[in-house]
C-alpha angles and dihedrals in degrees: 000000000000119000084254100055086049097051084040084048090052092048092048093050084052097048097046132207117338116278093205123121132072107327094003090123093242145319128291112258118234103265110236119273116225137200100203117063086217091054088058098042086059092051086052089055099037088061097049101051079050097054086045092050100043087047077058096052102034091231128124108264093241088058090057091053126346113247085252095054091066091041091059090043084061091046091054106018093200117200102185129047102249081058087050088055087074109048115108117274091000102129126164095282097049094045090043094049096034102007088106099043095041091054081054104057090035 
């Protein structure tokens, strides 16, 4: 298999079976497609620390960071926190509680 079916087998491993049917609670989003093959790879390790974080916290990953949210931290791969300030639905409480962990992943 080619290095990008094995970064989309490993999402879809993360994201599980399809929710999607009559109370399924919704159908499954398109996942990104990247170019780069680094830009993928980050996805692929944005959403699990993600995954990771939100089974912590017992929260839904969305929930941790929006799907558009890690699409924009591939876009601008930020490494400092000023960077991180402008980065889509980053305000003040989600940079104080993931900021640190987030630069390091990215």
């Amino acid at each position: 298999a080619a290095a990008g079916g094995d970064a989309n087998d490993a999402l879809a491993e993360l994201l599980g079976p399809s929710r999607g049917g009559p109370g399924g609670g919704g159908a499954m989003r398109e996942l990104p497609v990247f170019e780069d093959p680094t830009d993928e790879a980050l996805h692929v390790a944005l959403r699990e620390w993600r995954k990771a974080t939100a089974a912590a916290n017992r929260k839904r990953p969305f929930r941790v960071f929006p799907e558009r949210t890690l699409q924009d931290l591939v876009a601008k791969k930020p490494t400092t926190t000023s960077e991180l300030q402008k980065v889509w639905g980053l305000g003040p409480a989600r940079l104080a509680r993931h900021g640190d962990e987030v630069l390091a992943v990215v």
